[in-house]
Every structure is written in structure tokens, then in C-alpha cells.
KEFI-60977 format. One record per residue: residue number from 0; chain; x negated, y negated, z of N, C-alpha, C in turn. Coordinates in steps of 0.1 Angstrom, whole numbers, plus 2048, in hexadecimal, padded with zeros to 3 digits. Last residue first. Layout:
BEGIN
   num   cadena    nu    nv    nw   cau   cav   caw    cu    cv    cw
   NUM        A     X     Y     Z     X     Y     Z     X     Y     Z
...
end
This chain:
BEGIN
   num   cadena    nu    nv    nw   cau   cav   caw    cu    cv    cw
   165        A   871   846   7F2   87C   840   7E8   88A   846   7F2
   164        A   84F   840   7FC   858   847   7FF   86B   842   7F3
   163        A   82D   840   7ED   83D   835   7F0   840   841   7F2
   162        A   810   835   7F2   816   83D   7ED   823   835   7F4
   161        A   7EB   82C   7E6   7F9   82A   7E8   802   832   7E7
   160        A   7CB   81B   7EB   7D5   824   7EC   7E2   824   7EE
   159        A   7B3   806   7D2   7C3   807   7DD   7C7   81A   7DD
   158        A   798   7F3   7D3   79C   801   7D2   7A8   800   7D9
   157        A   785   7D8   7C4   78D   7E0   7C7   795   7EF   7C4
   156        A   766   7CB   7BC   76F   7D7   7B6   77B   7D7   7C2
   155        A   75E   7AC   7AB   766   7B7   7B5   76A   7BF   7B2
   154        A   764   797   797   754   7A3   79B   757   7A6   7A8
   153        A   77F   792   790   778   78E   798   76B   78F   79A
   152        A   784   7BA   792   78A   7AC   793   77F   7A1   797
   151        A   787   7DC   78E   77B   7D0   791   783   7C0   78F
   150        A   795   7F4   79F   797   7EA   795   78A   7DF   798
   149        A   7A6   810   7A5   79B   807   7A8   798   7FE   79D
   148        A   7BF   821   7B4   7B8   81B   7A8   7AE   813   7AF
   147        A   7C9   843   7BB   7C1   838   7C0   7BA   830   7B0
   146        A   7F0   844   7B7   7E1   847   7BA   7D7   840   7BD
   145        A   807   844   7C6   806   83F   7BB   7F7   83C   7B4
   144        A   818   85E   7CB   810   857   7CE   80B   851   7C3
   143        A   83A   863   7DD   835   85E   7CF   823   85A   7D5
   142        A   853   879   7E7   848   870   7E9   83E   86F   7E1
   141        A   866   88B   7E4   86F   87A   7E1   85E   871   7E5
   140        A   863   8A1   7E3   865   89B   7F2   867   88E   7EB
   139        A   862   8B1   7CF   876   8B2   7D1   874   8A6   7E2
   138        A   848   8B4   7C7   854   8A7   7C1   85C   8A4   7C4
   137        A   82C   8B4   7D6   83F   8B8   7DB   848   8AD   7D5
   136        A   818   8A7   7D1   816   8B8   7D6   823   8C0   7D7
   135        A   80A   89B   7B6   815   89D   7BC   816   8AB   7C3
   134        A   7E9   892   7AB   7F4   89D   7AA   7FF   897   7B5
   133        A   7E0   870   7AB   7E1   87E   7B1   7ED   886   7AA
   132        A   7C7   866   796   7D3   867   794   7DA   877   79A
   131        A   7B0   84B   79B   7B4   85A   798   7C5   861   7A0
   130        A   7A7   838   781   7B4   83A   789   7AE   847   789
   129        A   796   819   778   79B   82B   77F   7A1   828   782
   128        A   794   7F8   766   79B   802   76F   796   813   76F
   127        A   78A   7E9   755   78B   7E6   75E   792   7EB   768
   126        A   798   7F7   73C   78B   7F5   73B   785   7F2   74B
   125        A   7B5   808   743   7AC   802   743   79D   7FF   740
   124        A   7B5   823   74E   7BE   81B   746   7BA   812   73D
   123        A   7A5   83E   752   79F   835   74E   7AA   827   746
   122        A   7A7   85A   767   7A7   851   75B   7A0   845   75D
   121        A   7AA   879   774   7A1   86C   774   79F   866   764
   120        A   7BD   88B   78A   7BA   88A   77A   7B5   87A   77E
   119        A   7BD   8A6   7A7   7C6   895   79F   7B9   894   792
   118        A   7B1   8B5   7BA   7BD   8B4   7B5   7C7   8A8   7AE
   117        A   799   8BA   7C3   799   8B0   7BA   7A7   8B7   7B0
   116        A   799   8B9   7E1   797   8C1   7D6   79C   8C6   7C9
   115        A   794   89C   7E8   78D   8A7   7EE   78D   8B7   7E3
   114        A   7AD   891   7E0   79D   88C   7DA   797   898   7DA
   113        A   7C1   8A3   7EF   7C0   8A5   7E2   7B3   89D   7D9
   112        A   7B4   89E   809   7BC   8A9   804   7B8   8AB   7F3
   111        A   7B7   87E   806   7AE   883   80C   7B0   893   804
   110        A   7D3   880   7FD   7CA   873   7F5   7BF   87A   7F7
   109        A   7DF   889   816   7E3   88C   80C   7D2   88A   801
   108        A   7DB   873   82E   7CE   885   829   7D6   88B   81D
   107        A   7D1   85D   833   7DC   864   828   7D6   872   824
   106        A   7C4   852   84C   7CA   85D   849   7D7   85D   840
   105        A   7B1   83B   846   7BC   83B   848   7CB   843   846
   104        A   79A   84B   842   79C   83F   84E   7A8   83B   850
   103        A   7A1   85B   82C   79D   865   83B   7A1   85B   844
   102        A   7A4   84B   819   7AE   851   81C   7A9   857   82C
   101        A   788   840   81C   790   837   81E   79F   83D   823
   100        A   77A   855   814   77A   84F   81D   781   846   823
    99        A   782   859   7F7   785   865   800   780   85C   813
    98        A   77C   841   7E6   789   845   7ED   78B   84C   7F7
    97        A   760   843   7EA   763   839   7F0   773   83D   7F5
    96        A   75E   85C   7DC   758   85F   7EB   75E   853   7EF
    95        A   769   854   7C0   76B   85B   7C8   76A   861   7D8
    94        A   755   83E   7BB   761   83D   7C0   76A   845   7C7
    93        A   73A   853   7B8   73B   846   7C6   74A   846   7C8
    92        A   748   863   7A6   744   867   7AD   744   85E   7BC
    91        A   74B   851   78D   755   850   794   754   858   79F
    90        A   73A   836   780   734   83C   78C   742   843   795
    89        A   749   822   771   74A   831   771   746   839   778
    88        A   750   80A   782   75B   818   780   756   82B   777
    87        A   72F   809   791   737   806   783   741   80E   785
    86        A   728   7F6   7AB   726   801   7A7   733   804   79C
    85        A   722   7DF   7BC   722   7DC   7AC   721   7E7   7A6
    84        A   731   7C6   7D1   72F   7D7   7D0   72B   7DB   7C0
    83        A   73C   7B6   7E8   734   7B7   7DF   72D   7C6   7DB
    82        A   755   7BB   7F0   74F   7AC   7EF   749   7B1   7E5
    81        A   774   7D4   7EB   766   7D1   7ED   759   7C3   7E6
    80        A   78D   7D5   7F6   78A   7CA   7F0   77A   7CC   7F3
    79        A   7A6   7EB   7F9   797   7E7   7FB   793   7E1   7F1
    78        A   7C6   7F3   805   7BF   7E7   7FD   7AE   7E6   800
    77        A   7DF   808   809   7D5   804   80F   7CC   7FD   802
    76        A   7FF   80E   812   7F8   809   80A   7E8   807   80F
    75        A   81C   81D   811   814   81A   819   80C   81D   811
    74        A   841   818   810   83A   819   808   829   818   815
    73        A   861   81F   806   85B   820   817   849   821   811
    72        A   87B   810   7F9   86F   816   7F4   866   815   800
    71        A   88E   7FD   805   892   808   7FD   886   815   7F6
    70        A   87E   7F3   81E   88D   7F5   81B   890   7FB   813
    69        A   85E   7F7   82B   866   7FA   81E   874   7F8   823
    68        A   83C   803   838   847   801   837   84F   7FC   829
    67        A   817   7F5   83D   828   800   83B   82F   7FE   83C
    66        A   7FA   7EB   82D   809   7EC   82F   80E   7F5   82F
    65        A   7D6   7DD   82F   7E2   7E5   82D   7F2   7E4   830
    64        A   7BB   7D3   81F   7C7   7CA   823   7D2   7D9   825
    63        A   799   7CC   827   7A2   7D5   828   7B0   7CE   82A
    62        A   77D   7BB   815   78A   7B9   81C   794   7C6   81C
    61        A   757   7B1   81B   75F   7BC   814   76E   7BB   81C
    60        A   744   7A5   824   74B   7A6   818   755   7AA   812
    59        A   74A   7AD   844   741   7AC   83C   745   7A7   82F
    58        A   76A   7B7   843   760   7BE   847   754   7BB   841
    57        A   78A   7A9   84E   77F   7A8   846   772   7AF   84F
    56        A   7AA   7B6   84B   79D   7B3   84D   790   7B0   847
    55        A   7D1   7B4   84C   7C1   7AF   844   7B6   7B2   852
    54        A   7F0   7BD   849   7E5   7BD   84E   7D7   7BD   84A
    53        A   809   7AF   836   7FF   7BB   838   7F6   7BA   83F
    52        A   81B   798   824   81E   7A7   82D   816   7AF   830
    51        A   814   781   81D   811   78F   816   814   79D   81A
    50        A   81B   775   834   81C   76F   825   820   77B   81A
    49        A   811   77A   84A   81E   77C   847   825   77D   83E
    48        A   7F5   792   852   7F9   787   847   80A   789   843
    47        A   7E6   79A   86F   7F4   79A   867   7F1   796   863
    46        A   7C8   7AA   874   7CF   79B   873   7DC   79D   869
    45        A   7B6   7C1   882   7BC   7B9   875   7C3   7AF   87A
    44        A   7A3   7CF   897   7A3   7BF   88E   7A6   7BD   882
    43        A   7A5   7EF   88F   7A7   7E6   89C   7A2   7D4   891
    42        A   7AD   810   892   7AC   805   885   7AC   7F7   88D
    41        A   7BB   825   89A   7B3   822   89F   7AA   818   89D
    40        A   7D3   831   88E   7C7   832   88A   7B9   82F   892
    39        A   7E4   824   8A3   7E4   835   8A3   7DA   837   89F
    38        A   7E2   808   898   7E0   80D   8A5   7DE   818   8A7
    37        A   7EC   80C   881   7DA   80A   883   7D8   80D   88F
    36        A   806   80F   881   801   81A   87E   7F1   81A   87E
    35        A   80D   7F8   890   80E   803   897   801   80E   892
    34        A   80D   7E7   87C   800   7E7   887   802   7F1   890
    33        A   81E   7EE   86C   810   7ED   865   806   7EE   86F
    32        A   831   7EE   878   832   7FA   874   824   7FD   871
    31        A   836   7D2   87F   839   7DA   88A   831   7ED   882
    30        A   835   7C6   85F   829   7C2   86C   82A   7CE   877
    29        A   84C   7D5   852   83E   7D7   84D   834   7D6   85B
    28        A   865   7DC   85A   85E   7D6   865   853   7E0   861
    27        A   879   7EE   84D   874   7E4   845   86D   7D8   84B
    26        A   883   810   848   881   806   850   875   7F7   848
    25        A   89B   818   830   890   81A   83A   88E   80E   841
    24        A   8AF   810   827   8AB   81B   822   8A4   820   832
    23        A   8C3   7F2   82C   8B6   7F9   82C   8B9   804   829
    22        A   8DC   7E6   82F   8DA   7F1   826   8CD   7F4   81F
    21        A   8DC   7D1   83F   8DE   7DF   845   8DD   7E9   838
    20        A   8D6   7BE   82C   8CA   7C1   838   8D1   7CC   83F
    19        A   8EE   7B8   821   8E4   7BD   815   8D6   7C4   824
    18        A   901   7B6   836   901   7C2   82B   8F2   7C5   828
    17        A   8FA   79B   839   8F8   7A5   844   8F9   7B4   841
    16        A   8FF   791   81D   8F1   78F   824   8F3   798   830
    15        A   919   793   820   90F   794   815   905   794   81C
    14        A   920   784   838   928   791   836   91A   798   82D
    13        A   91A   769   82F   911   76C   83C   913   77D   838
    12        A   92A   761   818   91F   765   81C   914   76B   822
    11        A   944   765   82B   93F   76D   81F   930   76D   81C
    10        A   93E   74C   83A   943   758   83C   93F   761   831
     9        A   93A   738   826   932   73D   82C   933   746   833
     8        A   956   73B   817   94D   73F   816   93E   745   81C
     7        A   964   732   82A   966   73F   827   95C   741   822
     6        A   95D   717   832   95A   724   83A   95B   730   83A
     5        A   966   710   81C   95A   70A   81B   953   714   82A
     4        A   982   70F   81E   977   719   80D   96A   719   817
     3        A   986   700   832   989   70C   832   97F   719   828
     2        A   97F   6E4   829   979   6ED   833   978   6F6   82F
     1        A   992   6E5   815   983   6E4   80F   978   6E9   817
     0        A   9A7   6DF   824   9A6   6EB   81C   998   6EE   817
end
């Protein structure tokens, strides 16, 4: 009898678990999706990271980490980790040409679009942070950006782009 429980359940189990992985949203083959989309770009020597889900480089000092994809939130990310760079968050002019570049390289021409004419608001959360903070161009599209921050960490600055699908 103790069998019996003892395969029912794993049974059930297994049931759970094959559920929870069919009720993606979206697709959720970050590596397949991440290196595809460099490939199109034209973006050549990254290196999966399995750990972290995302594609890495290194440029000199300086690290690019990105990502796509999602099961419930379809999200795509981009990470610059600049080595050594000592230009202050307020200099928000430089930051701003830095973003607008980075969006062009890795066409979010939204980010690009809207840097470009200067459709988004510039804060300050932080003492150790910008943000500039894109307008939304289509609420009713369910697509979110989550704008460009830049942060100093470390005596680093970093800069991320981001937006999610829901």
C-alpha cells in the first residue's frame, strides 16, 4: 500500500511540474533567444553565462551582459559595466550620448527614439543613481520600459536598458 501512495504521488507530482512548464506565457529559451538576437545584431564574442542567464563580454575594461526572453514577463535587457570611467552622474549630457549608443547597438530604437528626442524625464533617486525615465508610447501594448539607469557601484558606473513584455 505504501508503494502505491508512494507512486501516486510521484505521479502527481510529475503532473504539477509538467503544468507549471506548459503554462508559459512566452517563450523562456533566454540562451537560444539571447544569441539569436546578437546574431541579427551582428554582436559577435559573448559567452553564455548559465548561472545568470545572459550573455557576457568583455571589452577592455569595460563588461556588456544582455538578455531575452520570459515565461510570464518577456523581458530584454542590456548591462554596461563600464571598468573605468570617472565621468560624474551629473554630467547627464555624456550619459545621455552613452545610452543613445548603446540603444542604437542594440536596436531598441524605442530608447534610441525617445533619448533622441528627449521624450522621457531625468531624475535623481538616488544619490548614486539617474534615471531617465522613458515616456510610454502605447499603454494599451502591455509593453513596459523600465528606463535607463545608471548607477555608480564599486567606482563603476553602470548603465542598464530595459523593457518587459506582461
Amino acid at each position: 500500500m505504501k508503494l502505491i501512495i508512494l507512486f501516486a504521488i510521484l505521479f502527481l507530482s510529475l503532473q504539477v511540474n509538467s503544468q507549471i512548464e506548459n503554462d508559459c506565457v512566452f517563450n523562456n529559451d533566454f540562451e537560444g533567444l539571447t544569441m539569436e538576437w546578437l546574431q541579427e545584431l551582428n554582436q559577435t564574442h559573448f559567452i553564455w553565462n548559465e548561472i545568470e542567464q545572459v550573455a557576457e563580454k568583455t571589452v577592455g575594461e569595460d563588461s556588456i551582459k544582455v538578455s531575452k526572453g520570459g515565461c510570464v514577463h518577456f523581458g530584454t535587457e542590456v548591462e554596461f559595466v563600464f571598468g573605468n570611467n570617472n565621468n560624474a552622474l551629473d554630467n547627464t549630457d555624456y550619459w545621455l550620448k552613452k545610452a543613445i549608443e548603446i540603444a542604437k547597438a542594440f536596436d531598441l530604437k524605442w530608447y534610441e527614439e525617445a533619448l533622441k528626442s528627449n521624450n522621457f524625464k531625468r531624475f535623481r533617486p538616488e544619490k548614486n543613481q539617474l534615471v531617465f525615465d522613458i515616456n510610454d508610447d502605447d499603454i494599451s501594448d502591455n509593453l513596459f520600459y523600465e528606463g535607463v539607469i545608471i548607477s555608480k557601484e564599486n567606482n563603476m558606473n553602470k548603465m542598464s536598458l530595459s523593457k518587459y513584455m506582461n
